[in-house]
C-alpha positions as CSV (number, residue, x, y, z in Angstrom):
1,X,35.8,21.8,131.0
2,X,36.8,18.3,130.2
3,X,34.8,15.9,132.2
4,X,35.8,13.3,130.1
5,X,39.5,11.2,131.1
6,X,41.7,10.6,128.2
7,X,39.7,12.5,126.1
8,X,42.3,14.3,123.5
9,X,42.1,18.1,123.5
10,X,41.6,19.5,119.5
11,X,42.9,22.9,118.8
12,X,40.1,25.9,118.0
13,X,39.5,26.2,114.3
14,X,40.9,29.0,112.7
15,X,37.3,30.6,111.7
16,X,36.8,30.3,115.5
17,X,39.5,32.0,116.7
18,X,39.2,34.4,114.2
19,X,35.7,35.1,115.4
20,X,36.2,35.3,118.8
21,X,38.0,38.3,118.0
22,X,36.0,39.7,116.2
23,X,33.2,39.8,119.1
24,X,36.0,41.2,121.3
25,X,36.2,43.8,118.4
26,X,39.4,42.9,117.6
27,X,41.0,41.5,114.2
28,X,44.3,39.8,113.7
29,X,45.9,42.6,111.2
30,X,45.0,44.9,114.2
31,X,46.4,43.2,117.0
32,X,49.5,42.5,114.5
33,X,50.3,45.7,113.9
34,X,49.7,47.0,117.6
35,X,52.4,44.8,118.7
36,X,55.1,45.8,115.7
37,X,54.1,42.6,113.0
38,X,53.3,42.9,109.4
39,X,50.5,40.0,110.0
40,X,49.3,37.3,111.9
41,X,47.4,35.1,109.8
42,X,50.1,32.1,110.3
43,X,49.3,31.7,113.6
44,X,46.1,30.1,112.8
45,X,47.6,26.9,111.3
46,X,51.4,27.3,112.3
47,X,52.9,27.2,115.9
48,X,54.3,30.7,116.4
49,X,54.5,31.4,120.2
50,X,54.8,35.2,120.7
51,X,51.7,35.3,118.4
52,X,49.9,32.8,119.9
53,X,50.0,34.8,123.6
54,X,49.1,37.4,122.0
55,X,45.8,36.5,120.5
56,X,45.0,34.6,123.8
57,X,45.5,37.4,126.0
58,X,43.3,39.4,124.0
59,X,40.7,36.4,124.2
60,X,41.8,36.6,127.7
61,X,42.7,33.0,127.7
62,X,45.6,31.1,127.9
63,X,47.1,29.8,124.2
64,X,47.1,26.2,125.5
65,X,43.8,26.6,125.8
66,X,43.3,27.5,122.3
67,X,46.3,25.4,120.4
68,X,46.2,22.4,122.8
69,X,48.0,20.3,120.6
70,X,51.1,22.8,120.5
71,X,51.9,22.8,123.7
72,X,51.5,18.5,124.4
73,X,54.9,17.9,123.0
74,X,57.0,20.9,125.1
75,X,54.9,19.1,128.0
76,X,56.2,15.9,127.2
77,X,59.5,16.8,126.0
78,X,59.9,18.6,129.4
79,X,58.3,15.6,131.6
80,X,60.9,13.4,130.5
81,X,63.7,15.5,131.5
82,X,62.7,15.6,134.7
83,X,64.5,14.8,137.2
84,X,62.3,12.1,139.8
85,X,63.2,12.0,143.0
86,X,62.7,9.3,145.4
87,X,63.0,9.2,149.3
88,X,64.1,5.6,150.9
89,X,63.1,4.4,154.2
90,X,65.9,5.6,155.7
91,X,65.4,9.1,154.5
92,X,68.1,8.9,151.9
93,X,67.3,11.7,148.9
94,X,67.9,9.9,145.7
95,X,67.7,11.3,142.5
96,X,66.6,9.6,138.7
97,X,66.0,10.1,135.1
């Protein structure tokens, strides 16, 4: 847990990952080929979404949690598109970019 505010998130190191699952007896050419892939192994330094919830469900963890640094930019990207919506005094809805 990050106790810490503004402290930047780093993304798990490859070796890490890699043995994490191995002590959930697991191995990336496994999970690959359970799931209908040749290999894996570019997940560990490329973004490659379908992969990446894969390995994290069998860590039983969420991929942001384990490629932080993937998922910042869809967060911002999606932040600014939001629409924000502010409510006057007089109750009127108004709506912003």
């Amino acid at each position: 847990m990050d106790t810490q505010k503004g402290m930047r998130h780093t993304d798990w190191h490859p070796a890490d990952v890699k043995a994490a699952l191995e002590k959930k007896d697991v191995s990336l050419r496994q999970l690959a080929h359970r799931h209908g892939y040749s290999h894996f192994q570019r997940v560990l330094t490329s973004p490659w979404w379908a992969a990446e919830q894969i390995v994290a469900k069998a860590l039983e963890l969420k991929a942001e949690d384990i490629w932080p640094s993937r998922y910042e930019s869809s967060r911002a990207k999606a932040q600014k598109r939001t629409v924000k919506i502010s409510v006057s005094r007089s109750g009127r809805i108004q709506a912003r970019r």
